[in-house]
BABA-302327 format. One record per residue (C-alpha): residue number from 0; residue in three letters; x, y, z. Coordinates in pm, 1 decimal. Each point is the difference from the previous one (the first is absolute). Layout:
BEGIN
<rec><resi>NUM</resi><resn>Ala</resn><u>X</u><v>Y</v><w>Z</w></rec>
...
! end
This chain:
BEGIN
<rec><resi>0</resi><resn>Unk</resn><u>334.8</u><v>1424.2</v><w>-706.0</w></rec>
<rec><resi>1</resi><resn>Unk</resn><u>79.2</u><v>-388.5</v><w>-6.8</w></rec>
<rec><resi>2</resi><resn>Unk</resn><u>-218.5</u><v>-279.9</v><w>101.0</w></rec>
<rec><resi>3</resi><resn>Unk</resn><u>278.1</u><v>-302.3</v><w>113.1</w></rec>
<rec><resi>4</resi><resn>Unk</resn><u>-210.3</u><v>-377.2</v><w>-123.3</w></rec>
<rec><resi>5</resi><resn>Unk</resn><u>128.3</u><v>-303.7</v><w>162.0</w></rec>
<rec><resi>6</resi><resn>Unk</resn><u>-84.2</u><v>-334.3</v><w>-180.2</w></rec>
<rec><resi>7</resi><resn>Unk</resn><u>8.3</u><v>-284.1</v><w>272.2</w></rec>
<rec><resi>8</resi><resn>Unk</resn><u>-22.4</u><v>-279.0</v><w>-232.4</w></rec>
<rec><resi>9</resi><resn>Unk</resn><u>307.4</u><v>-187.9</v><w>-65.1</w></rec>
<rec><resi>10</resi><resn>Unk</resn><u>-86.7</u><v>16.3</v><w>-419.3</w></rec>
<rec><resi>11</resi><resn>Unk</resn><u>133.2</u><v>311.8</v><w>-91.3</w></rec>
<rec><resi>12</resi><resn>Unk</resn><u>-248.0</u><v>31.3</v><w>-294.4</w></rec>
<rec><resi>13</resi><resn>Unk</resn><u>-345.8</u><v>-170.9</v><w>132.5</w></rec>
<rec><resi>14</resi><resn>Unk</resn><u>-301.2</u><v>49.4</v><w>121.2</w></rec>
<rec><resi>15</resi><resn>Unk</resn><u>22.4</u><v>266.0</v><w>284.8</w></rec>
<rec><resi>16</resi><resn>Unk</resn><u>250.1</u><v>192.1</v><w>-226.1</w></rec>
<rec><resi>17</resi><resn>Unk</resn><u>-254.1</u><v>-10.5</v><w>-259.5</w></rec>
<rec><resi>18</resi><resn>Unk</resn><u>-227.3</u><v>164.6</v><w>229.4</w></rec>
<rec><resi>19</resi><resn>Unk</resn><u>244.6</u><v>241.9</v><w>123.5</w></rec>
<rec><resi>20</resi><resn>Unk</resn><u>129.1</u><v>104.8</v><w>-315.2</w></rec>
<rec><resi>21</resi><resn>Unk</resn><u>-375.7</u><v>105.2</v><w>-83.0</w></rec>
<rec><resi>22</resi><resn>Unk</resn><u>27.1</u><v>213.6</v><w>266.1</w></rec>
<rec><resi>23</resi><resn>Unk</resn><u>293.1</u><v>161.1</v><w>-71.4</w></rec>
<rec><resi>24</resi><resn>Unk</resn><u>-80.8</u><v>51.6</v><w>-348.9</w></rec>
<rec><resi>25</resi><resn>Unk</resn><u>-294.2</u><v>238.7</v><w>134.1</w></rec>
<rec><resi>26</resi><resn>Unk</resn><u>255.5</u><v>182.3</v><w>237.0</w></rec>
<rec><resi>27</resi><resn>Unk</resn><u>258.7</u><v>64.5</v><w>-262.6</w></rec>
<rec><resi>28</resi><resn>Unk</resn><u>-336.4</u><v>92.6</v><w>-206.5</w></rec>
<rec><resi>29</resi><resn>Unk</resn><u>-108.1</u><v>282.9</v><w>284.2</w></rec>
<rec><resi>30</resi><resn>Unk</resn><u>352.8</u><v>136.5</v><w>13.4</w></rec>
<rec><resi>31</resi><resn>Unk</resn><u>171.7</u><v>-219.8</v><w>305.1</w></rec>
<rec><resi>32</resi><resn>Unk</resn><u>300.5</u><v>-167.8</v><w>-22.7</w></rec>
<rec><resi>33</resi><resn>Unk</resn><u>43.1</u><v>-377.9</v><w>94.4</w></rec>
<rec><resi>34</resi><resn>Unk</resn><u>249.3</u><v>-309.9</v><w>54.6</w></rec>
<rec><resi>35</resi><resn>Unk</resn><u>-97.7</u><v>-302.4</v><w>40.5</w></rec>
<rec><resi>36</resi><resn>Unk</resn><u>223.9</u><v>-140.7</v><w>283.8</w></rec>
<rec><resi>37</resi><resn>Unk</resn><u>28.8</u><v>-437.1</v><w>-74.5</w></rec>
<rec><resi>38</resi><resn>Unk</resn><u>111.2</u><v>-149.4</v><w>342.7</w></rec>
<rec><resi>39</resi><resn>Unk</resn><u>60.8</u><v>-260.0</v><w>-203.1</w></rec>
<rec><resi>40</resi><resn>Unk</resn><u>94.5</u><v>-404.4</v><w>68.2</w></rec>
<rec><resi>41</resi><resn>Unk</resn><u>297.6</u><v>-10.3</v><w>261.4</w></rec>
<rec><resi>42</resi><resn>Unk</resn><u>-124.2</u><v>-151.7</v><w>358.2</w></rec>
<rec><resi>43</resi><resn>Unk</resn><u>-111.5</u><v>342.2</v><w>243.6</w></rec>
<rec><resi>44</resi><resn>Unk</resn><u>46.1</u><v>-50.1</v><w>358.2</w></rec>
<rec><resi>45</resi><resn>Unk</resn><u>-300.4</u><v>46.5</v><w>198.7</w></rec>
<rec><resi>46</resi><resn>Unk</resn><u>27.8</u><v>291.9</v><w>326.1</w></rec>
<rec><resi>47</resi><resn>Unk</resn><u>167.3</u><v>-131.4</v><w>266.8</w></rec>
<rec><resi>48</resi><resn>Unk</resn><u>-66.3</u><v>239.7</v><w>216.6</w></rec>
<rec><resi>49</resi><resn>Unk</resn><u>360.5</u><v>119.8</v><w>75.9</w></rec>
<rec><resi>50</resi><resn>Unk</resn><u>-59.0</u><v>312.1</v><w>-0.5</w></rec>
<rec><resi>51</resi><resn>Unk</resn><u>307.9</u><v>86.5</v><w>-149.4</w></rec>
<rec><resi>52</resi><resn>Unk</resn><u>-168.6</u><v>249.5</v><w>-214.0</w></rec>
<rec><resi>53</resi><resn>Unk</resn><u>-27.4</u><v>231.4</v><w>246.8</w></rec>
<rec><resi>54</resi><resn>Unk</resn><u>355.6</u><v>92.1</v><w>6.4</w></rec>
<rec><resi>55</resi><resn>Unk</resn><u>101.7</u><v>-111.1</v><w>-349.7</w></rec>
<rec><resi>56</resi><resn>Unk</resn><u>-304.7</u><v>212.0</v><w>-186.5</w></rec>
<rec><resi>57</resi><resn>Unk</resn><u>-18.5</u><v>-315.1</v><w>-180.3</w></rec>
<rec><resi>58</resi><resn>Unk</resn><u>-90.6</u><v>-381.7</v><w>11.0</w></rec>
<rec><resi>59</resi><resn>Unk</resn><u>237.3</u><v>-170.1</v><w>104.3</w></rec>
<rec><resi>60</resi><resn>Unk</resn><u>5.9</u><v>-252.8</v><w>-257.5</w></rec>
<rec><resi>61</resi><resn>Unk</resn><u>154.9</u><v>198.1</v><w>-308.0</w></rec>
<rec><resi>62</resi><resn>Unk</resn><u>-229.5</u><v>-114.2</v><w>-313.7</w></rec>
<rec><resi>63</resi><resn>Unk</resn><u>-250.8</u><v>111.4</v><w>-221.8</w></rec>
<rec><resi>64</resi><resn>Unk</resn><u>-216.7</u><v>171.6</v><w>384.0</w></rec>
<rec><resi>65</resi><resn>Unk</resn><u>300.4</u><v>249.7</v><w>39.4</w></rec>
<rec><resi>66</resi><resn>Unk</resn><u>9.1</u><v>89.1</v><w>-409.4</w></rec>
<rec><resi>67</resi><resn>Unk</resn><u>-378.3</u><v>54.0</v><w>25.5</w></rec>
<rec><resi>68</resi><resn>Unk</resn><u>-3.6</u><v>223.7</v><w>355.7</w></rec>
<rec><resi>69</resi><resn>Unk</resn><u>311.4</u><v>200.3</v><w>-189.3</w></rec>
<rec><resi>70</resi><resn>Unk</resn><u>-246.8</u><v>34.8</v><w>-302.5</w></rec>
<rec><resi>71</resi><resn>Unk</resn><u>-303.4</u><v>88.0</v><w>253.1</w></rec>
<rec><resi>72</resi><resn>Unk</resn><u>105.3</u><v>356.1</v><w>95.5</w></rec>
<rec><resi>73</resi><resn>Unk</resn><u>-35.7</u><v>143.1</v><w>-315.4</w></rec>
<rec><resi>74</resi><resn>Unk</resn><u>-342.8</u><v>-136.8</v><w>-141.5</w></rec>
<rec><resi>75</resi><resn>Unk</resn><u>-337.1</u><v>173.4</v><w>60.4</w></rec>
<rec><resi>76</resi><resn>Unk</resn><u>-208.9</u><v>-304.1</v><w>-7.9</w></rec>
<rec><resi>77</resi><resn>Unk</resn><u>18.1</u><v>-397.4</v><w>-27.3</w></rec>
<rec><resi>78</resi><resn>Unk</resn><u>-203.4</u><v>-293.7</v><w>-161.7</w></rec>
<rec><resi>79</resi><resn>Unk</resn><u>94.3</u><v>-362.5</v><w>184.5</w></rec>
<rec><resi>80</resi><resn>Unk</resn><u>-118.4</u><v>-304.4</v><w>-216.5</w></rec>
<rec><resi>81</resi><resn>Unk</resn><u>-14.7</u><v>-337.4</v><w>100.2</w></rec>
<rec><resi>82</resi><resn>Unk</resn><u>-106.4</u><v>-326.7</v><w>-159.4</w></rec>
<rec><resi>83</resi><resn>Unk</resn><u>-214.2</u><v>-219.7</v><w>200.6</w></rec>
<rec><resi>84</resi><resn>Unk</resn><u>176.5</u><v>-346.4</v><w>194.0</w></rec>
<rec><resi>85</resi><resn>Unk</resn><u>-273.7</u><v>-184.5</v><w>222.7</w></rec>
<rec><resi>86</resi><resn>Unk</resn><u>-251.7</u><v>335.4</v><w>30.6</w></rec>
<rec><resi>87</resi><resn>Unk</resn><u>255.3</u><v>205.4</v><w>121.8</w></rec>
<rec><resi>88</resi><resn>Unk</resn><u>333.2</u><v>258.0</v><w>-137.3</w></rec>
<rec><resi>89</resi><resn>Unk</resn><u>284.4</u><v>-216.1</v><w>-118.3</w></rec>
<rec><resi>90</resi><resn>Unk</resn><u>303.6</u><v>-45.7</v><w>214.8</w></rec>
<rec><resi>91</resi><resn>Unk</resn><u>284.0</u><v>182.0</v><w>-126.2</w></rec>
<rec><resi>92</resi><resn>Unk</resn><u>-252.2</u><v>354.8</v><w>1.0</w></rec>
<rec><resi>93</resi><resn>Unk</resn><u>-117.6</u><v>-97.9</v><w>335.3</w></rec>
<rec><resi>94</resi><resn>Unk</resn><u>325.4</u><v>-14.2</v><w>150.3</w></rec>
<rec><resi>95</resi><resn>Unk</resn><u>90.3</u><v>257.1</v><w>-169.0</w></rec>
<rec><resi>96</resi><resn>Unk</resn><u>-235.6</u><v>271.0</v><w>109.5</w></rec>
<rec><resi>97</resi><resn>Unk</resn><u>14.5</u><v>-137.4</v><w>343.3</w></rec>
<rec><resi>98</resi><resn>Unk</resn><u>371.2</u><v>129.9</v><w>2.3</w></rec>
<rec><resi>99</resi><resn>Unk</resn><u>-52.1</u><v>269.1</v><w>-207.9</w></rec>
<rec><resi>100</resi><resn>Unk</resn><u>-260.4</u><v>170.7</v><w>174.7</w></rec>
<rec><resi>101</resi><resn>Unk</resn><u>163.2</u><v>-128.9</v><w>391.9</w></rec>
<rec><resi>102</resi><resn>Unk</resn><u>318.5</u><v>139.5</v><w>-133.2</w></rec>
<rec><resi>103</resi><resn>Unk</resn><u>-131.8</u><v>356.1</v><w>-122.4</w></rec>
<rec><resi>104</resi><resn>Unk</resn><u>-207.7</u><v>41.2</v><w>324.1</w></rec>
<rec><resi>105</resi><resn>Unk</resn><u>298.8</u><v>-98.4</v><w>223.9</w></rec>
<rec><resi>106</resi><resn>Unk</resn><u>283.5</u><v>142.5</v><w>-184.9</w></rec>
<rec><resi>107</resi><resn>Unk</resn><u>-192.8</u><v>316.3</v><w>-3.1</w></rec>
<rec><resi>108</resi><resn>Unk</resn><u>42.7</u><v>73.5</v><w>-358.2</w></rec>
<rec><resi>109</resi><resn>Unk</resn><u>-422.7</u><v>126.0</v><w>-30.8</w></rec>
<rec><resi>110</resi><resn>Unk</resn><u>34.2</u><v>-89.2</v><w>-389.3</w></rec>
<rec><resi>111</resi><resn>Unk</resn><u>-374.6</u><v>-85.9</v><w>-26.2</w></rec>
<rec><resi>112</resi><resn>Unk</resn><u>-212.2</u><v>267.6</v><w>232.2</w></rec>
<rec><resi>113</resi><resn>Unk</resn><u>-290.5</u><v>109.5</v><w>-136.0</w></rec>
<rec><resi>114</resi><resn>Unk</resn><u>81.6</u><v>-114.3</v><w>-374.3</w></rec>
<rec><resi>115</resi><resn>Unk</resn><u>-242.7</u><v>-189.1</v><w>-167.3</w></rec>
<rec><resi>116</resi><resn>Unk</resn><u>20.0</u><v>-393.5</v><w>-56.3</w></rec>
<rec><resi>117</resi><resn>Unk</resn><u>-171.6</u><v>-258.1</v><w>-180.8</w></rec>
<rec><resi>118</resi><resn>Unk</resn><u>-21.6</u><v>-409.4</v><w>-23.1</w></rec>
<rec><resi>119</resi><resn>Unk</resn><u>-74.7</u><v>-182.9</v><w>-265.2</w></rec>
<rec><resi>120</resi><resn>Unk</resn><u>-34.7</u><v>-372.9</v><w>-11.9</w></rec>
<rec><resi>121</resi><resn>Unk</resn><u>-21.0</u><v>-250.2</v><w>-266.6</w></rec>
<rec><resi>122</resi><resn>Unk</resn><u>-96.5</u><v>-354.3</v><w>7.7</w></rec>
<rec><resi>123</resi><resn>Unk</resn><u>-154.8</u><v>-275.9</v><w>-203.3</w></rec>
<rec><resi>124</resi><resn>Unk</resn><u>-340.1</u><v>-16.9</v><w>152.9</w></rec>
<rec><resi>125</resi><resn>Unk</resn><u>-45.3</u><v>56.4</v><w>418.2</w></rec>
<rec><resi>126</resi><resn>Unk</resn><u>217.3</u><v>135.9</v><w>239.7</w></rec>
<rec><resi>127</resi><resn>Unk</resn><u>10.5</u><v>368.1</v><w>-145.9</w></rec>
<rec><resi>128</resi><resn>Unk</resn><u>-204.9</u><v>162.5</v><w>318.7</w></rec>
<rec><resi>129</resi><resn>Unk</resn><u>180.6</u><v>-157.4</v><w>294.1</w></rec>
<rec><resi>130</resi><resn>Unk</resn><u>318.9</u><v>111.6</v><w>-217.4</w></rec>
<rec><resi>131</resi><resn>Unk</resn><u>-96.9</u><v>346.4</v><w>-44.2</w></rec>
<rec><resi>132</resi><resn>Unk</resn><u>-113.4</u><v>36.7</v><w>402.7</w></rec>
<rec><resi>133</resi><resn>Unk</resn><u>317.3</u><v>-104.1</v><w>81.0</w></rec>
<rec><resi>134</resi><resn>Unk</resn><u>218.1</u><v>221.2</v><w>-183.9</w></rec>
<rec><resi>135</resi><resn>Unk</resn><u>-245.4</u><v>323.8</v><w>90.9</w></rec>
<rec><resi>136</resi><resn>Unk</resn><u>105.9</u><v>-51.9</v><w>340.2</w></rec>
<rec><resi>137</resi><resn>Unk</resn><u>340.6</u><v>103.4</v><w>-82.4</w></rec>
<rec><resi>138</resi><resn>Unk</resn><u>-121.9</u><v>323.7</v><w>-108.4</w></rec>
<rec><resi>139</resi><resn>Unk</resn><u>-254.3</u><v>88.8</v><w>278.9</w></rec>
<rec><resi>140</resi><resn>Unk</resn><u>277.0</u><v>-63.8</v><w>293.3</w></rec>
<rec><resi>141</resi><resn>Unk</resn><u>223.1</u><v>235.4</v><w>-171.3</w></rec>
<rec><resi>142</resi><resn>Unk</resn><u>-216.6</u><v>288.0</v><w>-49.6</w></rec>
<rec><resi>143</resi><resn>Unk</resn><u>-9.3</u><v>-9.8</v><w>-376.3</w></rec>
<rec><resi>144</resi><resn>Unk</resn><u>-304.5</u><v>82.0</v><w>-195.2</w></rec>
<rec><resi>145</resi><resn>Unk</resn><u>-163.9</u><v>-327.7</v><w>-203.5</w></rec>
<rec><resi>146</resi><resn>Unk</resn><u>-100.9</u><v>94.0</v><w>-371.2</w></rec>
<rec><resi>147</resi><resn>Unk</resn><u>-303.8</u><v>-205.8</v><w>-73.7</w></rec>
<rec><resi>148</resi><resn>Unk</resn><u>-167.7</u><v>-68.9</v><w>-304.1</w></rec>
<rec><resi>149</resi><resn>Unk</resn><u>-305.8</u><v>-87.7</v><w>-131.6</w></rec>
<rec><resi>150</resi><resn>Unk</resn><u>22.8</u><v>-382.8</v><w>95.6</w></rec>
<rec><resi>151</resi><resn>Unk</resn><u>228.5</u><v>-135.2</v><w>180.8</w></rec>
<rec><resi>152</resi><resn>Unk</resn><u>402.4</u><v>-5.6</v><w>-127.0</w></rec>
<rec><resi>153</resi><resn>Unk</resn><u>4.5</u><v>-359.2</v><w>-195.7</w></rec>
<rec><resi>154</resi><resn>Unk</resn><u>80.8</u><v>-137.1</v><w>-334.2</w></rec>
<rec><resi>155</resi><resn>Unk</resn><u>-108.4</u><v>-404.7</v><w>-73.7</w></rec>
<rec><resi>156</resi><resn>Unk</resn><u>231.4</u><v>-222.3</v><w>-223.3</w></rec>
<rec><resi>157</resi><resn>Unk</resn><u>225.5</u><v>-291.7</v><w>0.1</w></rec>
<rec><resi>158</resi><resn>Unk</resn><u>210.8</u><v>200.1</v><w>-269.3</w></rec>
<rec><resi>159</resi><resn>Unk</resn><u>3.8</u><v>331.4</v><w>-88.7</w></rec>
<rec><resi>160</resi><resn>Unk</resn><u>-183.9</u><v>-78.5</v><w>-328.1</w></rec>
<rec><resi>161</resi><resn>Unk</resn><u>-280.4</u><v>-85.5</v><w>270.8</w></rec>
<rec><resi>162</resi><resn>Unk</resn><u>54.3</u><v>307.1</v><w>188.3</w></rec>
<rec><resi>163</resi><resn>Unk</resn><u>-16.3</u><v>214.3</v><w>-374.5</w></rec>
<rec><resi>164</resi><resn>Unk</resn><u>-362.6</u><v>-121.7</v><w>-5.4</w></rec>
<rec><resi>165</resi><resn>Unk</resn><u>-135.2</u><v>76.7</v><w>359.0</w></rec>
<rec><resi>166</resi><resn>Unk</resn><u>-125.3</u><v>314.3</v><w>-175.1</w></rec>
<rec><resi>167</resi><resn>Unk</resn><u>-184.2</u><v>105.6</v><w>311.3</w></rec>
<rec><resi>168</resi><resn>Unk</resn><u>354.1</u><v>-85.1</v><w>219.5</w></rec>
<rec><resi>169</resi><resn>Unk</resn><u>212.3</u><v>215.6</v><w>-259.3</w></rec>
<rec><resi>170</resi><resn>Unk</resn><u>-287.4</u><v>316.8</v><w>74.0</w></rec>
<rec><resi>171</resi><resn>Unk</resn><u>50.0</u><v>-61.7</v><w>334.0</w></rec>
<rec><resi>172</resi><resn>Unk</resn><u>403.4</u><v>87.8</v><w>-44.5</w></rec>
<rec><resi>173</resi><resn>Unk</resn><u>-53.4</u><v>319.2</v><w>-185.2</w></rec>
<rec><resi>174</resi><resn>Unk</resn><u>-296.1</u><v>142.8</v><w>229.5</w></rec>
<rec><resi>175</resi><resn>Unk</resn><u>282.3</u><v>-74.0</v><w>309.8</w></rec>
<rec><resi>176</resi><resn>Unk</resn><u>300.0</u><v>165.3</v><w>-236.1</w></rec>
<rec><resi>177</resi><resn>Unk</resn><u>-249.5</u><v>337.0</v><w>-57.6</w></rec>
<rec><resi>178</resi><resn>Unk</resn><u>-112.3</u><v>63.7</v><w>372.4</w></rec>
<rec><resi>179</resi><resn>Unk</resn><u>350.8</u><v>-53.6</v><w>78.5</w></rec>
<rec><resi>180</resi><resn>Unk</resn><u>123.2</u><v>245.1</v><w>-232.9</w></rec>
<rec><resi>181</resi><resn>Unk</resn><u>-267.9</u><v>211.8</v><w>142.5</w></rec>
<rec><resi>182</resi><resn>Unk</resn><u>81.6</u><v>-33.8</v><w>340.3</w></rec>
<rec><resi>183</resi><resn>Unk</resn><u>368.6</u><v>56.1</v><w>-105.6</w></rec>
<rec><resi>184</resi><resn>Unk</resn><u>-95.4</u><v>352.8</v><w>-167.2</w></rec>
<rec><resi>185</resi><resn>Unk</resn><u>-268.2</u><v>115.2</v><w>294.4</w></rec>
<rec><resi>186</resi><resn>Unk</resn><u>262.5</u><v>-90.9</v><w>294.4</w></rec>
<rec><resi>187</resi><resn>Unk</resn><u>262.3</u><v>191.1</v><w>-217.3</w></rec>
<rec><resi>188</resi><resn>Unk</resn><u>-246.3</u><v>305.2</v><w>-14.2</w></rec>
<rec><resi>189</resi><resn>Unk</resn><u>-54.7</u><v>-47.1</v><w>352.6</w></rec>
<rec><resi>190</resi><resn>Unk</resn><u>345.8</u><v>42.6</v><w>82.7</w></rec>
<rec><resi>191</resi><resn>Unk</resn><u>38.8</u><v>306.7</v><w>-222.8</w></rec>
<rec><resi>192</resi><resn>Unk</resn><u>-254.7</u><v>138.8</v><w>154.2</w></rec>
<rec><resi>193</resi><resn>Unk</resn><u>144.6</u><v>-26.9</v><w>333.5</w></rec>
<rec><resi>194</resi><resn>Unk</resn><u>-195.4</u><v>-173.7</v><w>134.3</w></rec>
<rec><resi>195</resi><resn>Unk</resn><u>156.7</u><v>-229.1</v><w>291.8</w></rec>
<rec><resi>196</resi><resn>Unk</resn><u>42.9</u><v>-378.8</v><w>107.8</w></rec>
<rec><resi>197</resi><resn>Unk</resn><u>-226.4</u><v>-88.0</v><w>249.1</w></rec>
<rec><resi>198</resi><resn>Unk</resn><u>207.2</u><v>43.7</v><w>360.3</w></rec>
<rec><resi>199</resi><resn>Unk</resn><u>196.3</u><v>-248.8</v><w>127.6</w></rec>
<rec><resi>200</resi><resn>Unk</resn><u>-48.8</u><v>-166.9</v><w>326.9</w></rec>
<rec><resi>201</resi><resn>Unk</resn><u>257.4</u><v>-208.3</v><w>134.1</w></rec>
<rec><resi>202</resi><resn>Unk</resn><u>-60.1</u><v>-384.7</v><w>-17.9</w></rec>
<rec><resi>203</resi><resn>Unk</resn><u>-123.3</u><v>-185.9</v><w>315.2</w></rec>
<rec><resi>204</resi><resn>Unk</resn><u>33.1</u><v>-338.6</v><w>32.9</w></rec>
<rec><resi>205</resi><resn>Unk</resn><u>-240.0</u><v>-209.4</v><w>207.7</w></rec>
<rec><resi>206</resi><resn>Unk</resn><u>93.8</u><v>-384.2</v><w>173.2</w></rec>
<rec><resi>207</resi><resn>Unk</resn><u>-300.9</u><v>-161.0</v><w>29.1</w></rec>
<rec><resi>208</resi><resn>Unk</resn><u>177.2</u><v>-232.7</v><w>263.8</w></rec>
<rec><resi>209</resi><resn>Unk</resn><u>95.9</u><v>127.5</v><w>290.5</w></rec>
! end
């Protein structure tokens, strides 16, 4: 099993990968693979609601979304981390998940149903709550179940020297890498049990104008 964790800060090595390498540490620990996938510092496009997906089965902007979706097929769970910019995700994660997650619903590719995600934020001092309702919402329009822990998902620093001494932050991290490990083995016993995903219904859309 392999738990895919996306660092949406543009420093490679800072404070939300401090936090998310916490959390993989306890993964790897409890026996589940993980990468941690840097989008990294080149400008992302934001959805422009082409629509192209639908018949490529990819963005249609070929960068760092389309490597990602490629990736997405094969993992069992995910952990997205942002940093904090104004109280809210960072740009370059928000536009990507908006095309990630537009482009894997339209293209039809069903990469994340009903595997379990997390989000954890980072920030200096505010901002961390409207950050973390944000990216949920990714997760609960796409039928994938949130792994909670026992506060919520956020480390505090200005460097990750800070974020090495939010002792109560770092917990957080490994209670969120155990239940997901946990979740990881009970869905796998689930499935070896035979027991079945839920039925399908097929999606209805509804125009509120008329």
């Amino acid at each position: 099993m392999k738990v895919l964790l996306v660092n949406g800060s543009p420093h490679e090595k800072g404070c939300t990968y401090t936090a998310l390498a916490e959390v993989a540490k306890t993964l790897n620990f409890n026996g589940i693979e993980t990468e941690i996938f840097q989008i990294g510092r080149k400008p992302l496009s934001g959805c422009i609601a082409c629509r192209k997906c639908q018949d490529l089965k990819r963005c249609v902007f070929d960068d760092r979304v389309n490597e990602f979706l490629d990736m997405a097929k094969d993992a069992d769970g995910f952990v997205f981390g942002s940093p904090v910019h104004y109280a809210s995700a960072g740009g370059a994660i928000t536009s990507f998940m908006d095309r990630v997650f537009f482009a894997n619903l339209l293209s039809g590719r069903n990469s994340f149903y009903l595997k379990p995600a997390a989000a954890i934020v980072s920030a200096r001092r505010a901002g961390t709550t409207a950050t973390f309702d944000q990216l949920n919402k990714y997760f609960t329009i796409s039928e994938m179940p949130i792994i909670s822990s026992q506060y919520w998902n956020m480390v505090h620093g200005a460097v990750p020297e800070d974020v090495q001494k939010d002792l109560e932050g770092l917990q957080i991290m490994r209670v969120l890498g155990r239940n997901m490990a946990w979740f990881l083995k009970c869905k796998e016993a689930g499935t070896k049990a035979g027991i079945a995903f839920p039925e399908k219904e097929e999606r209805i859309f509804t125009n509120f104008i008329r």
